[in-house]
C-alpha positions as CSV (number, residue, x, y, z in Angstrom):
1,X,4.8,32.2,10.3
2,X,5.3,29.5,12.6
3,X,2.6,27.3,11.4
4,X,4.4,27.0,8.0
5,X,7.5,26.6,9.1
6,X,5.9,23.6,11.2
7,X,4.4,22.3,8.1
8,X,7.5,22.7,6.3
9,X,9.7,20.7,9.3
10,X,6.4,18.2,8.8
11,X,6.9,17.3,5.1
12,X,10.9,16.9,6.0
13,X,10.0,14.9,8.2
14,X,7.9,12.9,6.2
15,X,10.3,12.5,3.3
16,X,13.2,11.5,5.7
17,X,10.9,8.8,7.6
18,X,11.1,7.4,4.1
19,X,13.7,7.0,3.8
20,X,14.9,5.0,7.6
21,X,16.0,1.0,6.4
22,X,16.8,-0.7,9.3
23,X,13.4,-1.1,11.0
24,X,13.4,-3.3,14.0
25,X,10.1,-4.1,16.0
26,X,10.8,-0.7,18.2
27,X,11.3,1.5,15.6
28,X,8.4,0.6,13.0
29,X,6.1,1.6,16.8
30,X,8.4,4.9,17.1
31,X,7.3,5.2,13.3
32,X,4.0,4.4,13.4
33,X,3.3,6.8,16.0
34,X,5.1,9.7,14.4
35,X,3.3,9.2,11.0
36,X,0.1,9.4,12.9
37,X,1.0,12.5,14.9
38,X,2.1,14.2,11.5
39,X,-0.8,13.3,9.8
40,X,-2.6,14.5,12.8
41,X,-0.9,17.8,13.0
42,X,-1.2,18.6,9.5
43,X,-4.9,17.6,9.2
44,X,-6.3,20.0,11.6
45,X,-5.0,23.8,11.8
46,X,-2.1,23.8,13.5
47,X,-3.6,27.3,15.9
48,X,-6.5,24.8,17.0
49,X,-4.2,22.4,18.5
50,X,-4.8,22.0,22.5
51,X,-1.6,21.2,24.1
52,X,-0.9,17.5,24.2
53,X,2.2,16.4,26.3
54,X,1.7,12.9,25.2
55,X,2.7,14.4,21.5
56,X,5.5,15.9,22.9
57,X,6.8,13.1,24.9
58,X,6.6,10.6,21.7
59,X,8.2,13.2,19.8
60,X,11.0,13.5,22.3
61,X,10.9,9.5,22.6
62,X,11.6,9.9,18.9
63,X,13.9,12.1,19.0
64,X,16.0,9.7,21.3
65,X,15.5,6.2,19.4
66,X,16.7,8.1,16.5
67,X,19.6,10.3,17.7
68,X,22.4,7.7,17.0
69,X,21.7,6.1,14.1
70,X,19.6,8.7,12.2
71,X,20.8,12.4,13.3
72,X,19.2,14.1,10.4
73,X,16.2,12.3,11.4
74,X,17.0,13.7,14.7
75,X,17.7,16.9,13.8
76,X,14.1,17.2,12.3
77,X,12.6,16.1,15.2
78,X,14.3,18.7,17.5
79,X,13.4,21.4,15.1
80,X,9.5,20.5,15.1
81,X,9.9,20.2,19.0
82,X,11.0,23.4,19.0
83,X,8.3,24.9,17.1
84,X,5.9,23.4,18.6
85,X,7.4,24.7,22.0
86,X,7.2,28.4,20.3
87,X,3.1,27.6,19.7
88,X,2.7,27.0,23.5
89,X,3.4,23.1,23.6
């Protein structure tokens, strides 16, 4: 159950990451880094996952670079941080 509903947050994700405008040089690296995770996360199966605090700690970066100026984007973030934190991360 989890593992969809991380796939799910992941493709939300993806389609609001689209749709970010204002890109200066810090947030096309917060970017960068978050498509690769996702693309990370959804290409292997998510229960084969070893913990990896340095996927949590750019996802919480993330989550802060992004919390004024795109909350929905920030929103999403928490959410995945969440589930990941219910799969043991």
């Amino acid at each position: 159950m989890e593992q969809q509903k991380l796939r799910e947050l992941l493709d939300t994700l993806h389609q609001e990451l689209e749709q970010v405008e204002s890109i200066d040089e810090t947030t096309e690296v917060v970017l960068s880094n978050l498509r690769a995770d996702m693309q990370r996360l959804l290409a292997e199966k998510v229960g084969t996952i070893h913990e990896d605090e340095s996927l949590v700690e750019r996802m919480n970066e993330a989550l802060d670079h992004f919390e004024t100026d795109h909350p929905k984007l920030s929103l999403t973030i928490q959410h995945i941080l969440d589930s990941l934190a219910k799969m043991g991360f």
